[in-house]
ZADREN-705897 format. One record per residue (C-alpha): chain; z negated, x, y. Coordinates in Angstrom, 3 decimals. Layout:
<sites>
SITE,chain,pz,px,py
SITE,A,Z,X,Y
...
</sites>
This chain:
<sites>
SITE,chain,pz,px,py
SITE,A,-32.192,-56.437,63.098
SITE,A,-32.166,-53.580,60.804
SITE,A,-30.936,-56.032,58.228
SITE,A,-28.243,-57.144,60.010
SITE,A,-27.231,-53.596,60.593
SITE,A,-27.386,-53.045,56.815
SITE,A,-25.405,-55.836,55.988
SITE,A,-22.828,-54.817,58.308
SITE,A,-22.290,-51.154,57.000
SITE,A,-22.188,-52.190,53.376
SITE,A,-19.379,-54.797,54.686
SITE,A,-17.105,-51.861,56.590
SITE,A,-17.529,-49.894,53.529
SITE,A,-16.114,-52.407,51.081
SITE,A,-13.461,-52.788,53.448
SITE,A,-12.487,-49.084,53.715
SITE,A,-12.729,-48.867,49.992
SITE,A,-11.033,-51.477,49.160
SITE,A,-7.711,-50.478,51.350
SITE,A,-7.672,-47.123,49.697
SITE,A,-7.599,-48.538,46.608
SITE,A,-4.850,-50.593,47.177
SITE,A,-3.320,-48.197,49.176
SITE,A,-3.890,-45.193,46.252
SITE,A,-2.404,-47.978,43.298
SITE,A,0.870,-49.141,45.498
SITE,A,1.692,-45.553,45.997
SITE,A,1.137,-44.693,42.152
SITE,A,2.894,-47.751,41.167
SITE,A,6.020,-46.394,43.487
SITE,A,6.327,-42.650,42.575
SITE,A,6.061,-43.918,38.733
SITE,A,8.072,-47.099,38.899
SITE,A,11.089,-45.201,36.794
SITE,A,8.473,-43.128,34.533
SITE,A,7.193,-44.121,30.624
SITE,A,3.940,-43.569,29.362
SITE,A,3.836,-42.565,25.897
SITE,A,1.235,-41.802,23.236
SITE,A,1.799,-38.384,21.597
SITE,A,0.632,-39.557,18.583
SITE,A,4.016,-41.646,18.451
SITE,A,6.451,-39.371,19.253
SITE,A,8.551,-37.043,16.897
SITE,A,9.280,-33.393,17.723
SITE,A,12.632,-33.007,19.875
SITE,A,15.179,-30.850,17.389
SITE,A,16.055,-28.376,20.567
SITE,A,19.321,-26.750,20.032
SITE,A,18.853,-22.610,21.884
SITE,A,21.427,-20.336,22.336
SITE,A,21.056,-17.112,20.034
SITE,A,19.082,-13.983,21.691
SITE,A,20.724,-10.524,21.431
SITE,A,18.019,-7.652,20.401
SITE,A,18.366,-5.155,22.934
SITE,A,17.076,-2.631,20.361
SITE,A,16.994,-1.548,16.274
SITE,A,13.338,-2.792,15.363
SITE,A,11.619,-3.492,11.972
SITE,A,9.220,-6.532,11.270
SITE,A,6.458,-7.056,8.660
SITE,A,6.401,-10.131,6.616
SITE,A,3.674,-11.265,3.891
SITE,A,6.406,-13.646,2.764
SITE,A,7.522,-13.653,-0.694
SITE,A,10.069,-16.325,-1.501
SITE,A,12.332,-13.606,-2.046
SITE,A,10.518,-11.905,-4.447
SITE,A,12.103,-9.985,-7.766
SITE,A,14.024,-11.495,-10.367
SITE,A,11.882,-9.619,-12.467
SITE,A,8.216,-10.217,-10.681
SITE,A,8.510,-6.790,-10.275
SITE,A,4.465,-5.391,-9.645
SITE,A,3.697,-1.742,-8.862
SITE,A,3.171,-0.976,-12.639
SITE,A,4.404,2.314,-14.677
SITE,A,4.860,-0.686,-17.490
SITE,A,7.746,-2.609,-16.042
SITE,A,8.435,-4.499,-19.147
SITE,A,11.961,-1.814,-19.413
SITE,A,12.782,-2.745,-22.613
SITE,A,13.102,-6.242,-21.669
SITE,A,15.993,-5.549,-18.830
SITE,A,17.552,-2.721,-21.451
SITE,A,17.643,-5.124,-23.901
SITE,A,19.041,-7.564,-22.204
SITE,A,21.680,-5.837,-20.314
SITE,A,25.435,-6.599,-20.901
SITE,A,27.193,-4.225,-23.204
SITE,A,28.513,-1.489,-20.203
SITE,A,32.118,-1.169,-21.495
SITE,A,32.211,-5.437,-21.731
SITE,A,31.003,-5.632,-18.440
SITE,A,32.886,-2.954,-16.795
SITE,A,36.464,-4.473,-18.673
SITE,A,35.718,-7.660,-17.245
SITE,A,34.644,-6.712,-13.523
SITE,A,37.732,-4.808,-13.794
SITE,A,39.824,-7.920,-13.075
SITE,A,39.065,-6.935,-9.454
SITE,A,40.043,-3.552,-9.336
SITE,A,43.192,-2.807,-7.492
SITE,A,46.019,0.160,-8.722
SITE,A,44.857,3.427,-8.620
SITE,A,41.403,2.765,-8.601
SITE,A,38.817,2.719,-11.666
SITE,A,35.492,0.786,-11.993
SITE,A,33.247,3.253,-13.366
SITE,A,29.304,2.988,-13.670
SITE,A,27.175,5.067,-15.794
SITE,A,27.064,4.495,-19.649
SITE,A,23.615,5.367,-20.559
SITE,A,22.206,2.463,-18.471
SITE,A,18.783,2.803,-20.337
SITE,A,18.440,6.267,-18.446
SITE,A,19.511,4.961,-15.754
SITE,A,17.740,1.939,-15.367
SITE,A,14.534,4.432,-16.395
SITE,A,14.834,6.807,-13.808
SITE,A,15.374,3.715,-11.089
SITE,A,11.860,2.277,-12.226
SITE,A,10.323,5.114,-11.722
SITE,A,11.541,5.876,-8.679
SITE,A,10.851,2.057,-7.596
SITE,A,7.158,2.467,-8.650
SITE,A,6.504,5.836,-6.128
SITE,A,6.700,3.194,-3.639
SITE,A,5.289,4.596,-0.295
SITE,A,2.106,3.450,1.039
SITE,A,4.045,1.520,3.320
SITE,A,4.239,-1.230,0.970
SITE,A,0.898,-0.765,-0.771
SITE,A,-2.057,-3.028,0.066
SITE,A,-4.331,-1.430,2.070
SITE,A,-7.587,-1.421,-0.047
SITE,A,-10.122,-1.569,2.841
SITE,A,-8.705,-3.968,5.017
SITE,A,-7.099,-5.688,1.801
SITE,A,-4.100,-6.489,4.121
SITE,A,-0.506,-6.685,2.803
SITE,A,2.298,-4.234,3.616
SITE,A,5.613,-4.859,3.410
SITE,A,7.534,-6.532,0.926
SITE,A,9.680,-4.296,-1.071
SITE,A,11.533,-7.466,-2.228
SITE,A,11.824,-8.757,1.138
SITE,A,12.027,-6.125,3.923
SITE,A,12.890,-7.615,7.575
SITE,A,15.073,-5.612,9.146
SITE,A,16.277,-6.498,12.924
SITE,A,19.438,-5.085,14.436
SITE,A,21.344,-5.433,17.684
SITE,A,23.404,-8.360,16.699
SITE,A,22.490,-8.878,13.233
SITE,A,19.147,-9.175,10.553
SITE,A,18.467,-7.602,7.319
SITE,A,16.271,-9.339,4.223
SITE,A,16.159,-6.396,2.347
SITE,A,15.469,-5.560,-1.228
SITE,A,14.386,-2.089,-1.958
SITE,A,13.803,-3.194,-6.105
SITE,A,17.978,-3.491,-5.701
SITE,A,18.916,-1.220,-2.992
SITE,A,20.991,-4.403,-1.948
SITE,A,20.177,-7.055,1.064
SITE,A,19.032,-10.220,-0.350
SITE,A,21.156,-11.633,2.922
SITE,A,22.086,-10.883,5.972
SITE,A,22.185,-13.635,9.434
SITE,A,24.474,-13.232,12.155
SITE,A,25.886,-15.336,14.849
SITE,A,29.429,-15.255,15.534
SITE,A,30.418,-16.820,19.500
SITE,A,33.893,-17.497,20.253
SITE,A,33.519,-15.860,23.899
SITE,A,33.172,-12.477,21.654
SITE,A,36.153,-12.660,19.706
SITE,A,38.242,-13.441,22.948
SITE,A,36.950,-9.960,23.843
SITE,A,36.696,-8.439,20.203
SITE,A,39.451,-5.142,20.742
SITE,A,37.323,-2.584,20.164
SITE,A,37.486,0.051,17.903
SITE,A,36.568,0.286,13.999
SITE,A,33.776,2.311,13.072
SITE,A,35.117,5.243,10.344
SITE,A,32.126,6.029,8.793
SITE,A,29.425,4.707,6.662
SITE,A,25.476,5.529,7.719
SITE,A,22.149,5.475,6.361
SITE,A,20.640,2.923,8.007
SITE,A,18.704,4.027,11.076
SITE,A,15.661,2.241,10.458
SITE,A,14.506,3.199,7.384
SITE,A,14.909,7.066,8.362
SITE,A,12.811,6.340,11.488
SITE,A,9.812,5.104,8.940
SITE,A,9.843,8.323,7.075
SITE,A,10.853,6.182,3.916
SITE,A,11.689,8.494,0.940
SITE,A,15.639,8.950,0.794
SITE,A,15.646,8.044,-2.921
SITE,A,15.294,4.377,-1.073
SITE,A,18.190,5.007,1.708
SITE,A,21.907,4.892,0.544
SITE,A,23.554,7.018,1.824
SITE,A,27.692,6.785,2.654
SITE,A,27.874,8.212,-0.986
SITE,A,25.998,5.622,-2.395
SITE,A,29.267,3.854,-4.290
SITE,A,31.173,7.125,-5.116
SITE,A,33.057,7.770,-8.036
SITE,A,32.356,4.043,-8.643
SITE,A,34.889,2.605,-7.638
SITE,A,34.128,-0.429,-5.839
SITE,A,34.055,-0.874,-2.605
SITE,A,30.960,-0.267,0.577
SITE,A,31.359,-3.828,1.272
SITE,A,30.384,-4.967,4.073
SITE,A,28.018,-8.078,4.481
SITE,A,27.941,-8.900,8.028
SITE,A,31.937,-7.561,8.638
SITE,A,32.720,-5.275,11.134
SITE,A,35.256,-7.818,12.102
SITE,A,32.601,-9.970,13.898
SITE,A,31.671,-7.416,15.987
SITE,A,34.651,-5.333,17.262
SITE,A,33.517,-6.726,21.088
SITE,A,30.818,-4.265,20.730
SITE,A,31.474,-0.082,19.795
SITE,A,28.043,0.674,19.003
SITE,A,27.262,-2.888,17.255
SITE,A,30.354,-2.484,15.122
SITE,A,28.795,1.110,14.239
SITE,A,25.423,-0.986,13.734
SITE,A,27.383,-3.197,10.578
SITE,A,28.503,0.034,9.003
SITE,A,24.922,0.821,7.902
SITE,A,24.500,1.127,4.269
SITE,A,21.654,-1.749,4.361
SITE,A,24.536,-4.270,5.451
SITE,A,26.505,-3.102,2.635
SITE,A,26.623,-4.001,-1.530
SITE,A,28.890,-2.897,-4.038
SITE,A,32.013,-4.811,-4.354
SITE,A,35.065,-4.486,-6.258
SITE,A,38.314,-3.459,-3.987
SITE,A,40.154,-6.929,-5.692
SITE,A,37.394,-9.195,-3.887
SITE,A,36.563,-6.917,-0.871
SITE,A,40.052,-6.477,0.226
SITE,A,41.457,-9.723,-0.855
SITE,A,39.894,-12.776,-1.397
SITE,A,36.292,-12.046,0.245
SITE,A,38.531,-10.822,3.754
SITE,A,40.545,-14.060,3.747
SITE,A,37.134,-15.797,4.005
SITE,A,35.763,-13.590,6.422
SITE,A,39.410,-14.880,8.797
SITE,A,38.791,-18.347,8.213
SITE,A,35.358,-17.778,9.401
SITE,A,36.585,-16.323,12.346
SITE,A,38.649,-18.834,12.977
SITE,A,36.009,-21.419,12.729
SITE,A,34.012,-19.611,15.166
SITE,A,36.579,-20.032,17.385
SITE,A,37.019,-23.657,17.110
SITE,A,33.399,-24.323,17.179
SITE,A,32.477,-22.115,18.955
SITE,A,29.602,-20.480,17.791
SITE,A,28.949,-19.916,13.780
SITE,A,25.535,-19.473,12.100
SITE,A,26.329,-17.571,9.081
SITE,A,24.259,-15.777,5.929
SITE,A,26.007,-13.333,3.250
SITE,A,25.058,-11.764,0.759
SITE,A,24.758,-10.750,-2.970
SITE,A,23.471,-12.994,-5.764
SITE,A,20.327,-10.618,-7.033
SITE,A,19.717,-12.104,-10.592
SITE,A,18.148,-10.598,-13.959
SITE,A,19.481,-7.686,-16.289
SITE,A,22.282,-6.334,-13.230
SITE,A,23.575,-3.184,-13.619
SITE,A,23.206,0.391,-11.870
SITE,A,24.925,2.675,-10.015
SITE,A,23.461,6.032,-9.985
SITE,A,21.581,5.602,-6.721
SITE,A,20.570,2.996,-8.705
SITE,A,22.167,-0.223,-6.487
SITE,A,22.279,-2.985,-8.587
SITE,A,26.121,-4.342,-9.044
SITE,A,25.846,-8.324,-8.346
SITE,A,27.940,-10.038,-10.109
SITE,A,28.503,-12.988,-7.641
SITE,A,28.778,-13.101,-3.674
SITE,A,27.889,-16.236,-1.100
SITE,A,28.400,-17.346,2.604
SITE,A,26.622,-19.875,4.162
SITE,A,27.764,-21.669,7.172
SITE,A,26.043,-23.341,9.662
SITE,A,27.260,-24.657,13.259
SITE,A,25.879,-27.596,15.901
SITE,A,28.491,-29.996,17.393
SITE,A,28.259,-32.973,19.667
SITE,A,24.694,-33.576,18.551
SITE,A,25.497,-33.074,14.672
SITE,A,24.564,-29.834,12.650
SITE,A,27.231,-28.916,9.803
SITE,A,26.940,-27.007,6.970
SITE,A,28.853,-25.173,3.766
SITE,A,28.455,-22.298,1.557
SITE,A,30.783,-20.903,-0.473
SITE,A,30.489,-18.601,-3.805
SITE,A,33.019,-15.559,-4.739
SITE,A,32.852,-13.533,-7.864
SITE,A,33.476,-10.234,-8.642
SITE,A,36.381,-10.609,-10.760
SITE,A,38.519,-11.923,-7.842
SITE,A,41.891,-10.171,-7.477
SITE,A,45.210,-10.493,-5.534
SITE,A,46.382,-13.389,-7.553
SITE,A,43.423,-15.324,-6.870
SITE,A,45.245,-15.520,-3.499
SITE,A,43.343,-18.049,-0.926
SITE,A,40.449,-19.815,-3.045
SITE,A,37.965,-20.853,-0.413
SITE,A,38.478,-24.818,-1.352
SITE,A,37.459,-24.149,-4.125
SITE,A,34.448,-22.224,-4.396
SITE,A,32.758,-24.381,-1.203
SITE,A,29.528,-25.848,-2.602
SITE,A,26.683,-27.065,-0.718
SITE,A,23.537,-25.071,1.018
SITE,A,21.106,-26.712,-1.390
SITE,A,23.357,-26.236,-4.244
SITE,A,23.765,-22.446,-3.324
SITE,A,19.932,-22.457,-2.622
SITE,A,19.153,-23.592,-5.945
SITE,A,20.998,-20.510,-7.556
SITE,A,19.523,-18.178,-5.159
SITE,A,16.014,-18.978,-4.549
SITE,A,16.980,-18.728,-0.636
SITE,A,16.079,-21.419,1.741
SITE,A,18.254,-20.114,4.609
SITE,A,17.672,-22.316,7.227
SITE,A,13.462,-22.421,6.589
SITE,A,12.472,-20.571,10.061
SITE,A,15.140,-22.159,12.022
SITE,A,15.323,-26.328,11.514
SITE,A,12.735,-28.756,10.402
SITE,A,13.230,-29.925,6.734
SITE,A,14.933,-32.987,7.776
SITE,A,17.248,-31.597,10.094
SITE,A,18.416,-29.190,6.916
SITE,A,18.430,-31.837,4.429
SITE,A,21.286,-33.136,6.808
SITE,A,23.287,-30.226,6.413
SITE,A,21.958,-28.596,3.297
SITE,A,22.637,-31.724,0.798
SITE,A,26.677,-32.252,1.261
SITE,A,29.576,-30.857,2.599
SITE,A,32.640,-32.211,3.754
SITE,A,35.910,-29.460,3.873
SITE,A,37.616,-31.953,6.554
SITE,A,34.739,-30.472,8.867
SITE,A,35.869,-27.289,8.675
SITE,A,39.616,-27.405,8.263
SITE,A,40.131,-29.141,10.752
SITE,A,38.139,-26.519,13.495
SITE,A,40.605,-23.692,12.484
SITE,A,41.764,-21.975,15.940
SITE,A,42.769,-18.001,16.604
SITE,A,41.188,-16.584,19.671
SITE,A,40.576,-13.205,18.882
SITE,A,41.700,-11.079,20.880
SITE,A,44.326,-7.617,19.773
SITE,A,45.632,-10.396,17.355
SITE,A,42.486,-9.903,15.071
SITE,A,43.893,-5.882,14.267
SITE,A,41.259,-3.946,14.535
SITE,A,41.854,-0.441,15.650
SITE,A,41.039,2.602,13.427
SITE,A,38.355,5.461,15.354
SITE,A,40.135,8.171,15.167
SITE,A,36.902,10.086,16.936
</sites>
């Protein structure tokens, strides 16, 4: 009898079990009838296109980077090899008669003569380096990079090279929906930049708004205050002395500002721009006396994501440029890599895989670009003088 009873249970059981089972897989067979399993190991990383995220205040970040590092391997030594850059250095009235292609009338480029002193004195100053930038000895951690100092803005970001007292580049976004609302007001002054007073950094390493005078180029600006008229105290932000390098008034007001309208205008059509500027920091440059190297050469790069495709173009402007140059962009477009190459940059390194920049970096095409050309600022792109 027990048997029986035994035999019986162990059947009900099989039974019960055997309906939930089927009952479990038919119901896990229906929810996932429309889903695919997939093995990780299989599947490439998604290239996720994000809209750009506005800082909501001025901050500075550390980085133990140093792809940007000196044209000189400049080290924290008394030593600097100074006879090498003297020596090396472009005869001042050569260089100053042919960077004076770019001057306008009325206005005189002008830098210091005795560049040994002057290049001296800058060295010296470069190697009473706070201990900011020092490695600290116990913890044998890095500071900052002089060479390469991140500095983070409200709509824009700083590489910034303290050897130079120039950026090494500077990133901002332009969006169409700004321009349509860009009738603000011009800032009419120059600052030292916020940031570095905040640190307590020595103010031989902040320009000031007198950094260029007597010179007679230009506070050009980088990131233009043109891009960010939709904004009063961003536009203010741009005229910091950190977004500005030393250019002559023939490129700055010429040339260089035609580019800086197309680019607009590109914006617009795309609408939204990616763009790096900057100066081309090479070997043997010469000095102003707050001892900002003069570049000789400046670039744009140009990035922007359409209809699943990224597109890209830089473009290279020299000093000498002048009125009669009248609308070169065409040609001085190169490519990224090209540009890269001269620079030592890689631009797009934090923000796309390699192969998503080798399809953008490697060519350009100037069809991509003319044809995106459309004017949506708003006040006519006339930017109104502060008169505060």
């Amino acid at each position: 009898m027990k048997n029986r009873l035994l035999l019986l249970l162990l059947f009900f059981g099989f039974l019960i079990q055997s309906c939930s089972v089927k009952e479990i897989d038919t119901l896990s067979r229906s929810a996932n009838k429309d889903v695919t399993l997939y093995d990780s190991r299989n599947v490439a990383t998604a290239q996720v296109y994000e809209p750009p995220q506005q800082a909501t205040q001025t901050t500075f970040v550390a980085t133990q980077s140093n792809d940007i590092s000196s044209p000189l391997e400049v080290k924290y030594d008394k030593n600097l090899g100074l006879k090498e850059i003297t020596s090396q250095l472009e005869d001042v009235n050569t260089f100053v008669n042919n960077i004076s292609k770019g001057a306008l009338a009325g206005r005189k480029i002008a830098i210091p003569e005795d560049q040994n002193d002057v290049q001296t004195k800058c060295l010296e100053n470069f190697n009473t380096l706070p201990e900011i930038f020092n490695e600290d000895k116990k913890t044998k951690t890095i500071g900052f990079n002089p060479y390469d100092f991140k500095i983070k803005h409200s709509a824009y970001d700083i590489s910034y090279n303290f050897y130079h007292l120039n950026p090494n580049y500077v990133f901002h976004r332009i969006h169409k929906s700004n321009l349509q609302n860009s009738c603000g007001k011009r800032s009419n002054g120059f600052y030292a930049d916020e940031t570095l007073k905040n640190l307590r950094i020595p103010a031989s390493f902040i320009l000031t708004d007198s950094g260029f005078k007597g010179s007679g180029f230009d506070r050009g600006h980088m990131a233009p205050s043109g891009d960010f008229v939709w904004n009063q105290s961003i536009n203010k932000e741009s005229f910091y002395m950190t977004n500005m390098s030393p250019q002559t008034p023939g490129l700055n007001q010429k040339t260089w500002q035609k580019l800086e309208s197309h680019i607009r205008r590109w914006a617009c059509g795309v609408e939204e721009l990616e763009v790096y500027t900057g100066p081309v920091l090479e070997k043997n440059l010469h000095r102003l006396k707050s001892c900002a190297s003069i570049p000789r050469k400046y670039f744009k790069v140009l990035s922007y994501f359409k209809e699943g495709k990224h597109y890209g173009i830089a473009f290279l402007y020299p000093q000498t440029d002048n009125a009669i140059d009248n609308d070169p962009y065409e040609s001085r477009a190169l490519s990224i890599r090209e540009l890269e190459s001269l620079t030592g940059i890689n631009f797009f390194e934090d923000k796309y895989s390699k192969e998503v920049q080798d399809s953008f970096e490697t060519k350009f095409d100037l069809s991509d670009w003319k044809g995106k050309e459309q004017n949506c600022e708003a006040c006519k792109g006339v930017l109104k003088v502060n008169e505060d």
